[in-house]
LUMGUSE-812023 format. One record per residue: residue in one letter; x, z, y of N, C-alpha, C, O, CB in turn. Coordinates in pm, whole numbers, plus 50000, padded with zeros to 5 digits. Last residue first. Glycine has a CB too. Layout:
BEGIN
aXZYXZYXZYXZYXZY ...
This chain:
BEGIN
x687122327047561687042319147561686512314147669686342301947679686782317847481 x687892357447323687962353147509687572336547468687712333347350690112355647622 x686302383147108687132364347065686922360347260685802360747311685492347046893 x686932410446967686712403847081687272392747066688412390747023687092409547190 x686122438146744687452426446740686492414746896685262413846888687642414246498 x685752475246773685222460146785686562453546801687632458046843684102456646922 x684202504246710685562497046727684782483146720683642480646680686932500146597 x682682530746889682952520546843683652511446848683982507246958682452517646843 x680662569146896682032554546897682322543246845682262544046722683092556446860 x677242570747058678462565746934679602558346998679742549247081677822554146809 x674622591047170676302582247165677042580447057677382588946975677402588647240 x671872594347289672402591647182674072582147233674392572047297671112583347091 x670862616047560670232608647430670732606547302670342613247206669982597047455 x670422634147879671332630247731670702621447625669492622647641671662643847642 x667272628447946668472632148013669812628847882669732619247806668282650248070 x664482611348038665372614947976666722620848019667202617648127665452606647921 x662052600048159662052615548187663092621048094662962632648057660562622948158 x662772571648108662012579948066661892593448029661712598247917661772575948008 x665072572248369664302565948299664022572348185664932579548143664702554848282 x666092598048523665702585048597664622572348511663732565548563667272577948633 x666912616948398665302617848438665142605348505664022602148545664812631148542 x669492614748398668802628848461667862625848490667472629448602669272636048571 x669612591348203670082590848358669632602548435669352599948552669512578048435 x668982589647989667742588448073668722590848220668212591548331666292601848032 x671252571547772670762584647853669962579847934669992567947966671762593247929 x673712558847557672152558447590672082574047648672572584347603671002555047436 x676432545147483675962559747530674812551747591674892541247655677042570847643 x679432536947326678062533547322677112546147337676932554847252677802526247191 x682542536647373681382546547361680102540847392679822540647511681542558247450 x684752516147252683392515747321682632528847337681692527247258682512506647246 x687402498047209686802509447157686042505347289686292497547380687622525047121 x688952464347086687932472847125687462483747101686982484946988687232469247118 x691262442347056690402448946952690172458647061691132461547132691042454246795 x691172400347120691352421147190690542423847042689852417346964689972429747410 x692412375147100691682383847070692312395447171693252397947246691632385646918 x693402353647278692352351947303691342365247250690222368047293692172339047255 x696802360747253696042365547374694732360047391694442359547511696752362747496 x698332366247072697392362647026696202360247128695022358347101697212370646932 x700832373347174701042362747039699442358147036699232346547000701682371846859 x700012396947315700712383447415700602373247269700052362747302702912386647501 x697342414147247698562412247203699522394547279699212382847259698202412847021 x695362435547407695782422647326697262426247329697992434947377695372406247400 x692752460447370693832457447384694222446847282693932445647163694512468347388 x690522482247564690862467847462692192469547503692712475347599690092449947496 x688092509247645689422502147658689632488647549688812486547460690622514047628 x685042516447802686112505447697687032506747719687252505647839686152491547693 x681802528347919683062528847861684062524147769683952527847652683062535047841 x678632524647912679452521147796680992520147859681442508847843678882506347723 x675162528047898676772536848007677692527547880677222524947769677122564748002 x672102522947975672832521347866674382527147981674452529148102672662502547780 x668882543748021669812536848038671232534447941671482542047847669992541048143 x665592529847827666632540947895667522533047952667452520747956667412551747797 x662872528147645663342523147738664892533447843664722543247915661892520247808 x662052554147434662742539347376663492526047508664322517547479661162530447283 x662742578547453663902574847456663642561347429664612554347401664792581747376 x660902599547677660642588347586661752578647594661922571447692659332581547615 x660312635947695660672623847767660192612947632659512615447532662552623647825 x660772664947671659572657447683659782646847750659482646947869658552663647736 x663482673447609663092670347733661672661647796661472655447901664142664447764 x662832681347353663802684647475663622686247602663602695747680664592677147487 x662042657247223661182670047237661952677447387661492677547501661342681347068 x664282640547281662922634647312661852647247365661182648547468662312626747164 x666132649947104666002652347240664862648747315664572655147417666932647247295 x664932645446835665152659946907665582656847052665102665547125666382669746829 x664912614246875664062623446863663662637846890662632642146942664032622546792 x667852609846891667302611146987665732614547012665262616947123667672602147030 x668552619746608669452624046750668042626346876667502636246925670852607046810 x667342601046463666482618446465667352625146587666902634546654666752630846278 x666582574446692667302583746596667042598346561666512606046641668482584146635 x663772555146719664362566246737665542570746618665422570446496663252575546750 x663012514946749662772531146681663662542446720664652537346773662972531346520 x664122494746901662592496746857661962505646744660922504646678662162484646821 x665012502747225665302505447099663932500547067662932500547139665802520247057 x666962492147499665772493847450665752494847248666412487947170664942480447524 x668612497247802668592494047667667362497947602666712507147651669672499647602 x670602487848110669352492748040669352489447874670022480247827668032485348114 x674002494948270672622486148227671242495348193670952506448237672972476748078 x677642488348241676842497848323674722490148301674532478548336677792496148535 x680592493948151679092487348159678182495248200678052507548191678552482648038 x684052489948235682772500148235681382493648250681072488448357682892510448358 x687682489748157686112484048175684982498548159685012509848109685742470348023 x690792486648073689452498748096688582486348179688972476648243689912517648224 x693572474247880692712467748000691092481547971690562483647862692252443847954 x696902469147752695332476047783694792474047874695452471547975695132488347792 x698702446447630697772447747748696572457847716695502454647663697172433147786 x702072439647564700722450547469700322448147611701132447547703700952471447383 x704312435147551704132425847481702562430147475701832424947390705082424547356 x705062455947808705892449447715704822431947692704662422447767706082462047549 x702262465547882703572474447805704322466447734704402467747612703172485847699 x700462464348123701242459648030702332465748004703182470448080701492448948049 x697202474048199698582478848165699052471048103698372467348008698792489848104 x694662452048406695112462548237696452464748273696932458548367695072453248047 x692652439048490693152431848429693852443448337693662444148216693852421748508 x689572463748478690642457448524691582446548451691242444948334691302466848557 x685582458548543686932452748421687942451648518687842444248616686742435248325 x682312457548512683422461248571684712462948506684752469748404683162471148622 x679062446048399680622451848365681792448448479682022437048519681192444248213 x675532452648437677072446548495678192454048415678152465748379677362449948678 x673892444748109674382454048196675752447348276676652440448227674702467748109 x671312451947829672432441747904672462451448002671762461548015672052424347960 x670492452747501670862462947598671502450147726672112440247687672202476547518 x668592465647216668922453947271668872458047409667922464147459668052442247232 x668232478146854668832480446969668992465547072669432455347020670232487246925 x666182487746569667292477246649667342483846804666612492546850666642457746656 x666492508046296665832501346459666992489946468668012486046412665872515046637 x665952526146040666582514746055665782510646174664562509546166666632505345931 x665732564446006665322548246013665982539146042667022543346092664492545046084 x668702584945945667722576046046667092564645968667672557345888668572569046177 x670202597945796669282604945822668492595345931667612600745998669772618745860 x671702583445652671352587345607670262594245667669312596845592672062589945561 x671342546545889672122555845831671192567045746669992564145745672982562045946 x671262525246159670912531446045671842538245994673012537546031670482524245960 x670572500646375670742512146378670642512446257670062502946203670082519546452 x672012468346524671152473046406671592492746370672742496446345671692460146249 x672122453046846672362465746716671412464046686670352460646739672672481546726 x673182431747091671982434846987672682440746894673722435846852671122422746924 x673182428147472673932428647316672332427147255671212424447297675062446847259 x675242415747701674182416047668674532416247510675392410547443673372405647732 x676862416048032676592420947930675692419047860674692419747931676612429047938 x678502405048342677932410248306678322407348122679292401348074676772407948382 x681302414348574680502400248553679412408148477679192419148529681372385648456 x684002417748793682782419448781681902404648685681842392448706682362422248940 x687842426948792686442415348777685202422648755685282433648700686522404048637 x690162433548969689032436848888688072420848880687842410248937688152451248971 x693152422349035692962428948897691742431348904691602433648784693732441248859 x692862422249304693692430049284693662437749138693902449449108693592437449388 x689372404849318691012410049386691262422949306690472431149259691072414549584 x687402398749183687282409049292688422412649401688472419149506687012420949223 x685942374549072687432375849013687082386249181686572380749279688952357448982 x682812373548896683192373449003684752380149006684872390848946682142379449077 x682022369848606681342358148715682392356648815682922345848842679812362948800 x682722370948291683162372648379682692362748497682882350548494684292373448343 x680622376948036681112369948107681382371248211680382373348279680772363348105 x679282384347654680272392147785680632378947874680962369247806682042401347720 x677582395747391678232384247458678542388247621677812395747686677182370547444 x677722415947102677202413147215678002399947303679072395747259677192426747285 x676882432346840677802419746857676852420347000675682423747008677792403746723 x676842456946563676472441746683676892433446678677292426346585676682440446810 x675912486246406676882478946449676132461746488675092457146441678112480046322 x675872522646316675492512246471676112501946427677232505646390676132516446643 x674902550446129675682542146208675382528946284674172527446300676532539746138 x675912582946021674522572946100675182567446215675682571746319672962582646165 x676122609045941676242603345876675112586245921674102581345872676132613345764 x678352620746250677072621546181676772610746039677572601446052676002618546300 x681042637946436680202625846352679262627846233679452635546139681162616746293 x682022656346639681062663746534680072648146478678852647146478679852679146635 x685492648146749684022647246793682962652446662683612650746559683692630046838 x687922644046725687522658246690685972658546748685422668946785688622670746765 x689062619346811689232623046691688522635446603688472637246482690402624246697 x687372618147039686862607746914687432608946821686992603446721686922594246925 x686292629147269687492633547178687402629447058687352637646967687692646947165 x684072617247381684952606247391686342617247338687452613147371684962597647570 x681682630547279682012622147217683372614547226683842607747136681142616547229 x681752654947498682262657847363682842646547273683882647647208681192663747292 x681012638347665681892644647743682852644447574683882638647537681262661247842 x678222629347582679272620047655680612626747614681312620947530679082619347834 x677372656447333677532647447422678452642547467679572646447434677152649347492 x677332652746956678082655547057677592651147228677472638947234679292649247012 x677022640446719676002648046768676152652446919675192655146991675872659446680 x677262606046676677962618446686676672628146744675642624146798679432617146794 x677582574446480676882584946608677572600046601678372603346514674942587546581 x680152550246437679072560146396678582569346518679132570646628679652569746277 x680622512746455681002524946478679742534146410678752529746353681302526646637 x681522478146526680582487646446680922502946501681592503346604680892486046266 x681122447146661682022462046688680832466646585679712461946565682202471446888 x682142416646796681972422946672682062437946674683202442146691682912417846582 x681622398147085682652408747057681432415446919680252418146938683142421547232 x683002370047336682022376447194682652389347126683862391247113681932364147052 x683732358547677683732367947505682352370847468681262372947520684562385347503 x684392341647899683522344047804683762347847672683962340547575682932335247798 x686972328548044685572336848113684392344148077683622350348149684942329948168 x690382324648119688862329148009687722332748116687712337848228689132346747886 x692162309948347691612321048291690212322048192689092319048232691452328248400 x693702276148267692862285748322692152300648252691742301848136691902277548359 x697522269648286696172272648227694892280148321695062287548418696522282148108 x699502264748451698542257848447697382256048360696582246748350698982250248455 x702072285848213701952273948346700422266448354700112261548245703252259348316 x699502305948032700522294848031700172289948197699162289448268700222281247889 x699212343348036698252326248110699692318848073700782324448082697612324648357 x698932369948037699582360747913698932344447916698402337247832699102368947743 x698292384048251699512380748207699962372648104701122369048085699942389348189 x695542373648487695792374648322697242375048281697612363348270695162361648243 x696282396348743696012385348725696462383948567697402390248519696622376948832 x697612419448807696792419248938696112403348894695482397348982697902420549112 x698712448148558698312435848589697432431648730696582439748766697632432748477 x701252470248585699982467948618699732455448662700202450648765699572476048702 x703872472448405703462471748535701542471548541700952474648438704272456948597 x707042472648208705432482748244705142477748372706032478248457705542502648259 x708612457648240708682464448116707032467748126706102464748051709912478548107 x708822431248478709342444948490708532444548315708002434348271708682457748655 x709532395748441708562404648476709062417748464710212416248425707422402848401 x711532376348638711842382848512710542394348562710472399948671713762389048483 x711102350148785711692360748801711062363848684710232356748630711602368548922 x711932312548712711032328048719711472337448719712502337848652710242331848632 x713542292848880713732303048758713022311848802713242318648902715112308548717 x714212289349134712742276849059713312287648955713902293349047712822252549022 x716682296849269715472295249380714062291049247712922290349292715952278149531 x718902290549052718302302249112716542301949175715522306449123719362305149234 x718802261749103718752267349006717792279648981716672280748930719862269348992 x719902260149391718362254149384717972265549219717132274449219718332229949354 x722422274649352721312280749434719822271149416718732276649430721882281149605 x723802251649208723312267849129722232273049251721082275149212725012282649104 x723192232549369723012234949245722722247049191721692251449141723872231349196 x725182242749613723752238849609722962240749485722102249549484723662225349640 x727352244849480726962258149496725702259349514725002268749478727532264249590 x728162217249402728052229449296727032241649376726032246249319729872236649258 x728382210049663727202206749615726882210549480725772208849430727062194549628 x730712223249809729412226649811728452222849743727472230349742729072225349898 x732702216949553732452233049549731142235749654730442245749633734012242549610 x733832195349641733012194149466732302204649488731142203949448733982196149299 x734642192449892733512183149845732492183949734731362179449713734062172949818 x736292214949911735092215249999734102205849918732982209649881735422209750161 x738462201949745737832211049710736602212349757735682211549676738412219749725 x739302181349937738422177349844738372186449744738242181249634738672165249796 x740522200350154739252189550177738642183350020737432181250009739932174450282 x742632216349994741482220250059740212213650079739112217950043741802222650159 x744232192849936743732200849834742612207549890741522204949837744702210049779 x744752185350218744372173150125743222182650016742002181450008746072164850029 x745792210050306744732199550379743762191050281742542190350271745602188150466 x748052207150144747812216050174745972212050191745142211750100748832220250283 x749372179750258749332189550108747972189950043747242183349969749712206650135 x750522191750505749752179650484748662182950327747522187450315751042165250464 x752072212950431750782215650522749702208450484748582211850447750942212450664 x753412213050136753882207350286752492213250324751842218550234754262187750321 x754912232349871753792223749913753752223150065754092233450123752422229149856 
């Protein structure tokens, strides 16, 4: 092969081989990067291109009381459960997006109390909630939250009756504490299923000269919307 050739083959190689290479590099440059296995969410992970984030759940939960306090109740396999149980539904909305994964918004429910050793009350509670976006594991989002409020009963549990004596206090106006984890599923990402410690306390005397009161665990199904 001569020089001339040579030249020829070279120059209209150059021609096909940069605007191939362009190609694959635009290619490159617009293909989503590939999310990691486990990370920590800073924004909803299971959002379509140009969807908007949820802002409003409903959430179904039942559960039972325990004799136990806070501390005791949340070993929820080995907690001392009672024959006396709780179950709702409350409505949830996210106001304020905080950065870096939290949100702030609020709470508001209604229970029906009962069981073998209690009267039948109701329960009616609201409260700010505090919420990260959550762990992702793959295909799985846990997400911790914390409510935080007031609650009002319109009868006593014999729970919180004996504490009542206790602490010569008055459990029907108090505070409400509620602790959560949830978790979705990427296939289904409007539900979560829900645990809750549902915890009433006077707040060390802050509201009606109460201190410990009444806690239960509770599972719940969550509809986002």
């Amino acid at each position: 092969m001569n020089f001339k050739a040579f030249k020829q083959i070279a120059y209209f190689s150059t021609l096909v081989l940069i605007p191939l290479n362009n190609a694959l590099a635009a290619d490159v440059s617009t293909k989503p990067k590939a999310e990691p296995f486990v990370y920590f969410a800073t924004s909803d992970p299971f959002l379509k291109p140009g969807q908007q984030p949820t802002k409003n759940d409903v959430t179904l939960f039942g559960g039972a009381f325990t004799t136990d306090t806070a501390g005791g109740a949340l070993r929820v396999f080995t907690t001392d459960y009672t024959s006396n149980y709780i179950i709702g539904a409350t409505y949830g909305r996210d106001v304020f997006d905080l950065g870096a994964g939290f949100l702030l918004g609020g709470v508001a429910g209604a229970a029906i109390r009962f069981g073998e050793d209690d009267d039948t009350s109701a329960e009616v509670w609201a409260g700010a909630r505090l919420k990260h976006q959550g762990l992702v594991i793959g295909d799985l989002l846990i997400s911790p939250a914390f409510t935080a409020g007031l609650s009002a009963v319109t009868g006593k549990t014999e729970i919180e009756k004996g504490r009542e004596e206790r602490y010569d206090g008055n459990a029907t106006f108090i505070g409400f504490l509620g602790p959560e984890l949830s978790f979705r599923w990427r296939g289904e990402p409007n539900l979560e299923l829900t645990w809750q410690l549902h915890h009433r306390s006077g707040g060390g005397g802050t509201f009606g000269d109460m201190g410990e009161t009444s806690n239960a665990n509770t599972i719940g199904i969550r509809y986002r919307f």
